[in-house]
DSSP file (Angstrom, degrees, kcal/mol; ACC not computed):
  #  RESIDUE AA STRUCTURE BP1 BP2  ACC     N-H-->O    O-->H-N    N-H-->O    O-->H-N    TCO  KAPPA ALPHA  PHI   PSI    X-CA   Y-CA   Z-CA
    1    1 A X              0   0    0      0, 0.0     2,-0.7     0, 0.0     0, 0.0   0.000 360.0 360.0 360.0 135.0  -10.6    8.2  -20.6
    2    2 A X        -     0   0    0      1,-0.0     2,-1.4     2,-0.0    73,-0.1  -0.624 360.0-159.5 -93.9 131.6   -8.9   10.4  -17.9
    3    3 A X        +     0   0    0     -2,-0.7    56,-3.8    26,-0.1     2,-0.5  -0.720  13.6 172.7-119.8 117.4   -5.6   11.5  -17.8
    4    4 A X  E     +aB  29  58A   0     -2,-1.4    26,-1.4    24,-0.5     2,-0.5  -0.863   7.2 178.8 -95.6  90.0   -4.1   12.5  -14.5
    5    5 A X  E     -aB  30  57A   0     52,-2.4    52,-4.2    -2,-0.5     2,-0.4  -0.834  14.9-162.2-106.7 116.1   -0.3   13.4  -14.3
    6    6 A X  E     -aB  31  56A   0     24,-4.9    26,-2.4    -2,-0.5     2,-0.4  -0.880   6.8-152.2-108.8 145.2    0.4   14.5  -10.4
    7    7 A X  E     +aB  32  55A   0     48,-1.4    48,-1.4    -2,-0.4    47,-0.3  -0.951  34.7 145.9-116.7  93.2    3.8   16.4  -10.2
    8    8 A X  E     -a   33   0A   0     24,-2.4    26,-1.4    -2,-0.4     2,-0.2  -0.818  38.7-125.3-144.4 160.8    5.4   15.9   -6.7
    9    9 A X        -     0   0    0     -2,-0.3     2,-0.9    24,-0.2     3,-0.4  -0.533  36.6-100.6-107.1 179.7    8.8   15.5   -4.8
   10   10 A X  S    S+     0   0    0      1,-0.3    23,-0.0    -2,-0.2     3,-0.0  -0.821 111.9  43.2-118.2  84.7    9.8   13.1   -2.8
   11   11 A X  S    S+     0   0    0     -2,-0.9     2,-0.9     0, 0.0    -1,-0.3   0.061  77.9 131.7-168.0  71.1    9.4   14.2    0.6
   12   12 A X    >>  -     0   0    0     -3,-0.4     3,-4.5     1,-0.2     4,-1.1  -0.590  37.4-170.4-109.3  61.0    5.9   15.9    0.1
   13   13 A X  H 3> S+     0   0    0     -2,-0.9     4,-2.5     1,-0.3    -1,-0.2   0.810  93.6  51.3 -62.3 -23.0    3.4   14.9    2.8
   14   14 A X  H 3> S+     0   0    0      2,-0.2     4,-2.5     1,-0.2    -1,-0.3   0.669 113.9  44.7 -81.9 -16.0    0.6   16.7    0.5
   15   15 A X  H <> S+     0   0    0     -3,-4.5     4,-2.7     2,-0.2     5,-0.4   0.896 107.5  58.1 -93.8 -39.0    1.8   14.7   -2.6
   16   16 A X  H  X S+     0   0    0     -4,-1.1     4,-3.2     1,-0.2    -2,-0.2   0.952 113.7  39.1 -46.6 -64.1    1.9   11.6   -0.4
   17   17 A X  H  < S+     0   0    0     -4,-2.5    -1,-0.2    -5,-0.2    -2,-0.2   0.887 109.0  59.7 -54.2 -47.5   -1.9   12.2    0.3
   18   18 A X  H >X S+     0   0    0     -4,-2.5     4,-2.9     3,-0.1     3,-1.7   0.850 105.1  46.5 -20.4 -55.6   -2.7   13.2   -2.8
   19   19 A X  H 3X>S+     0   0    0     -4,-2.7     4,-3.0     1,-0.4     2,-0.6   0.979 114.1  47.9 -77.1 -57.1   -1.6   10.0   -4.5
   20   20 A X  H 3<5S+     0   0    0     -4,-3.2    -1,-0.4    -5,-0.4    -2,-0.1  -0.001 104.1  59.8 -70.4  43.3   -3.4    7.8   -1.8
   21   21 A X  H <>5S+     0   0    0     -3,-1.7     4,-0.6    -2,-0.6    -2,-0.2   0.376 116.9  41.0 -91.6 -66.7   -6.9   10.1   -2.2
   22   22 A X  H  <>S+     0   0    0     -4,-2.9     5,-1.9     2,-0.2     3,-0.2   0.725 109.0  52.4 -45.3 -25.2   -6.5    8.7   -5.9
   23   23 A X  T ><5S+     0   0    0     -4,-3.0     3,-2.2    -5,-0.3    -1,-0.2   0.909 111.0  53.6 -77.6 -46.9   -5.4    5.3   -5.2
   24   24 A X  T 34<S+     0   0    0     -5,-0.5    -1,-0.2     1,-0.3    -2,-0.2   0.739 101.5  50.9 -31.8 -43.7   -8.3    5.5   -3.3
   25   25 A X  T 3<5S-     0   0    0     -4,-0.6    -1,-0.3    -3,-0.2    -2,-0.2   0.049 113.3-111.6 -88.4   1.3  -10.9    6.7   -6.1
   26   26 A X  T < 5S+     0   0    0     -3,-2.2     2,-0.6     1,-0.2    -3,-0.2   0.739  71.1 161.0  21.3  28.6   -9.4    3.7   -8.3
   27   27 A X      < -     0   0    0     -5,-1.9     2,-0.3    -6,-0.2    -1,-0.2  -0.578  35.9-132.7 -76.5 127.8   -8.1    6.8  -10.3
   28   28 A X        +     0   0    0     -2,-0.6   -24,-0.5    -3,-0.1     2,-0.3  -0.452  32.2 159.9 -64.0 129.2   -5.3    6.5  -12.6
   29   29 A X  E     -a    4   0A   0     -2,-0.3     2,-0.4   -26,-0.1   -24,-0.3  -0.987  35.1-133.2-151.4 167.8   -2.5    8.6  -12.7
   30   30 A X  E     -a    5   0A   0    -26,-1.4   -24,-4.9    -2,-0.3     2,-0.4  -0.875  27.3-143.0-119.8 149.1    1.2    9.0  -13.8
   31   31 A X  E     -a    6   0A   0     -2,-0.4     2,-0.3   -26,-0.2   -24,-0.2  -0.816  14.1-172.3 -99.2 135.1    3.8   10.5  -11.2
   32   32 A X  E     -a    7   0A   0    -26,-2.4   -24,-2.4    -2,-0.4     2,-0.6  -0.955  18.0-144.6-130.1 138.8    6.7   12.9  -12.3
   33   33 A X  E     -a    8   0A   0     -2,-0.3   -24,-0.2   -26,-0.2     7,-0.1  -0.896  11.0-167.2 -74.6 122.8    9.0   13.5   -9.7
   34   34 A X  S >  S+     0   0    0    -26,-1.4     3,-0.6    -2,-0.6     7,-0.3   0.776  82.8  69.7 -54.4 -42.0   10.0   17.1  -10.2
   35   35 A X  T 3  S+     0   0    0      1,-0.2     3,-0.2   -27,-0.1    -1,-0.1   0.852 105.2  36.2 -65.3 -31.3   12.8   16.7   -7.8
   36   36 A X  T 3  S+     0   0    0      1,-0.3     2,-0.4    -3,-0.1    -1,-0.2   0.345 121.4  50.6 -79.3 -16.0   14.8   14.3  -10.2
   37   37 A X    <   +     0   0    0     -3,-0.6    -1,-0.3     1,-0.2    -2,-0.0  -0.755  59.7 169.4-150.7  88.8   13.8   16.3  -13.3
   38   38 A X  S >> S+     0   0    0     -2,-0.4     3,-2.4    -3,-0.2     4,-1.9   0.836  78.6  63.0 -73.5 -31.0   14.5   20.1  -12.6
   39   39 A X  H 3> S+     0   0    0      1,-0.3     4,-2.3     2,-0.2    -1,-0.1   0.938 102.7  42.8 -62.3 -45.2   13.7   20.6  -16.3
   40   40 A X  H 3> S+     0   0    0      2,-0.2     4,-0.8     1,-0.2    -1,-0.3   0.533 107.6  57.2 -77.3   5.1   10.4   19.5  -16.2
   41   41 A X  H <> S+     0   0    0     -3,-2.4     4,-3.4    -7,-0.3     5,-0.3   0.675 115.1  52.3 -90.4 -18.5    9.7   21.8  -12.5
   42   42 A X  H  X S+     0   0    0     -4,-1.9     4,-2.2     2,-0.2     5,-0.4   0.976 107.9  44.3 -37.7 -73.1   11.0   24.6  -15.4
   43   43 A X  H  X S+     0   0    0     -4,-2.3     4,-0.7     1,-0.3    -1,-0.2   0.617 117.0  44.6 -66.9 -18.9    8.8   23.7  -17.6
   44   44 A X  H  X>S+     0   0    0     -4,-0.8     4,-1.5     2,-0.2     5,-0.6   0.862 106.7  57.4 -76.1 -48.8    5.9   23.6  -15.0
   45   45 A X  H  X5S+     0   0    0     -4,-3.4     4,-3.4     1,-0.2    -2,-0.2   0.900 108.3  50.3 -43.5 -34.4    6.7   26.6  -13.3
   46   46 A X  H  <5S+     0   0    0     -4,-2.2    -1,-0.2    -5,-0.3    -2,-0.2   0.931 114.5  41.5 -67.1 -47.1    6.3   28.3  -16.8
   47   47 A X  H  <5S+     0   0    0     -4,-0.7    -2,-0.2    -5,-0.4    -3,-0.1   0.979 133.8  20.6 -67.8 -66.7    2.8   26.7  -17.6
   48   48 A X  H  <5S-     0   0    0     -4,-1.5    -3,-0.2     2,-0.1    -2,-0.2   0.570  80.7-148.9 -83.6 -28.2    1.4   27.2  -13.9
   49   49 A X     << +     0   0    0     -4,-3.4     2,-0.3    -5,-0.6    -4,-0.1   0.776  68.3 112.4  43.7  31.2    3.5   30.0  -12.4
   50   50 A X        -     0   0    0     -6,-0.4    -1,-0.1     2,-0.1    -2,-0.1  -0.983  56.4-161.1-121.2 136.3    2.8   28.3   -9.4
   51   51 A X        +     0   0    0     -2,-0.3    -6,-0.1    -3,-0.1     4,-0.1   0.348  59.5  91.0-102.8 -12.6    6.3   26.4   -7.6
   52   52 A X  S    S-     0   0    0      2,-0.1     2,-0.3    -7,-0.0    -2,-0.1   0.184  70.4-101.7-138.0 -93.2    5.0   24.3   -5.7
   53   53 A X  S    S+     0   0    0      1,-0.2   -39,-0.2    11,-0.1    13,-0.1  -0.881  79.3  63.9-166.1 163.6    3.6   20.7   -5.6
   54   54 A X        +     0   0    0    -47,-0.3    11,-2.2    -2,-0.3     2,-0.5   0.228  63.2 165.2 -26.4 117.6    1.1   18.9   -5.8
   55   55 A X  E     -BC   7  64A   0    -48,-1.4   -48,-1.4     9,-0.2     2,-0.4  -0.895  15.1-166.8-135.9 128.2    0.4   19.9   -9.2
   56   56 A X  E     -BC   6  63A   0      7,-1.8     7,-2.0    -2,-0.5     2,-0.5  -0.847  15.7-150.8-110.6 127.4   -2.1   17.8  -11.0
   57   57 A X  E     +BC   5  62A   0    -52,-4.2   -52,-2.4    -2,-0.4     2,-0.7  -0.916  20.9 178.5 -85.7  91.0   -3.0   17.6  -15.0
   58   58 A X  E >  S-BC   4  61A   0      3,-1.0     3,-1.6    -2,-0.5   -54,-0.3  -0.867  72.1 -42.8 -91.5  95.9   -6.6   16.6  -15.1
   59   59 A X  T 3  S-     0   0    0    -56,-3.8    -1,-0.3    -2,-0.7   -55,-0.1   0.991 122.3 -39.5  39.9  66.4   -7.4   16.5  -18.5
   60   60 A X  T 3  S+     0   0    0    -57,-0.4    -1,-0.2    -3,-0.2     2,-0.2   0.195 117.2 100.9  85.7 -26.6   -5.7   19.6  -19.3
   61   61 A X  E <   -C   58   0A   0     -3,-1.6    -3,-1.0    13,-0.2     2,-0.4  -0.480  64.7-115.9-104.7-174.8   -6.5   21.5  -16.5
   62   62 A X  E     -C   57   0A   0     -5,-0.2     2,-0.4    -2,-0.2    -5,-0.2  -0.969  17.1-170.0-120.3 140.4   -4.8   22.2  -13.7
   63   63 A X  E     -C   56   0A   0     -7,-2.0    -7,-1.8    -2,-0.4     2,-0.4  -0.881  11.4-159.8 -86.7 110.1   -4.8   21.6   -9.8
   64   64 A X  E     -C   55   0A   0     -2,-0.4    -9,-0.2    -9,-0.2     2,-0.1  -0.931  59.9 -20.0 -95.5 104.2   -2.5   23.5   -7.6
   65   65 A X  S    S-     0   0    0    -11,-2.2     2,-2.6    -2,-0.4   -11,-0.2  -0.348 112.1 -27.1  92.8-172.1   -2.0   21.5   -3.8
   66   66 A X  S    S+     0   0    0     -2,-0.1     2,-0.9   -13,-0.1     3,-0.2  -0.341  75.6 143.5 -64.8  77.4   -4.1   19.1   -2.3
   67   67 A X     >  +     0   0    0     -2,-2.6     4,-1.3     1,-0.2     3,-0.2  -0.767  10.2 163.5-115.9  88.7   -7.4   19.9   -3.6
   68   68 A X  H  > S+     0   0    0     -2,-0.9     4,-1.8     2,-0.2     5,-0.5   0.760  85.5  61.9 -71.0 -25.7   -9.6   16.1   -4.2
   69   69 A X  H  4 S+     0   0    0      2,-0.2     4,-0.2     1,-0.2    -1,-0.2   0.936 107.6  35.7 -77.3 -34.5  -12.7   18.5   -4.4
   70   70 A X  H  4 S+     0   0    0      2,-0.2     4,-0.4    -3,-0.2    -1,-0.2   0.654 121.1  52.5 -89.2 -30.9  -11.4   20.4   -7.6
   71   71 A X  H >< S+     0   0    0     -4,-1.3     3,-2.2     2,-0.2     4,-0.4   0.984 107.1  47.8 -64.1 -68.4   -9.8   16.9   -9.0
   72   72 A X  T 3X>S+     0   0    0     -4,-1.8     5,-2.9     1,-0.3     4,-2.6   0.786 116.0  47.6 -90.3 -21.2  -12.9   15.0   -8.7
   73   73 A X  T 345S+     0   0    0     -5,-0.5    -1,-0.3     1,-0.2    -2,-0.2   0.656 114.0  46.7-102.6  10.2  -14.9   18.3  -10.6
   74   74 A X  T <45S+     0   0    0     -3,-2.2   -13,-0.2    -4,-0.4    -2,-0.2   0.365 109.2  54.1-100.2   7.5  -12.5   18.3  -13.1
   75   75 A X  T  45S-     0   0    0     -4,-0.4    -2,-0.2    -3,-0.3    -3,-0.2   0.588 102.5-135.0 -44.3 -75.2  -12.9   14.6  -13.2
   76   76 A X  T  <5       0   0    0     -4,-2.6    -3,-0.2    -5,-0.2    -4,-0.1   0.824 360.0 360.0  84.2  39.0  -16.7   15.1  -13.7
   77   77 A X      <       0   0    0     -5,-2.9    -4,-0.2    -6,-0.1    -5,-0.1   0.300 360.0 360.0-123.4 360.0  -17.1   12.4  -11.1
């Protein structure tokens, strides 16, 4: 089973797309808004050293922006 955690704010047009590319894919995924939980954009900045969003957890790995090409091969679809 895959687990997909997308990390977006709420006025994001890239996150926006994101989430409908998946919804799309009948992929599953859990949303954290960052904006509402600055501790967890902490705690992502730390892991990823990247600030901004999309950032997607596909089974461990990570996605920085709108990338479906680099989800769906970290996917394995």
């Amino acid at each position: 089973m895959n687990t997909v955690t997308v990390y977006t704010t709420t006025r994001c047009p890239y996150c926006v797309m994101l989430k409908n590319f998946l919804a799309d894919q009948n992929i599953l995924f859990k949303e954290v808004n960052v904006e509402t939980q600055p501790k967890v954009m902490h705690e992502l900045v730390n892991k990823t050293g990247q600030m901004g969003v999309p950032q997607t957890e596909v089974n461990g790995k990570w996605v920085v922006g709108y990338d479906p090409n680099s989800i769906m091969i970290a996917l394995n679809k």
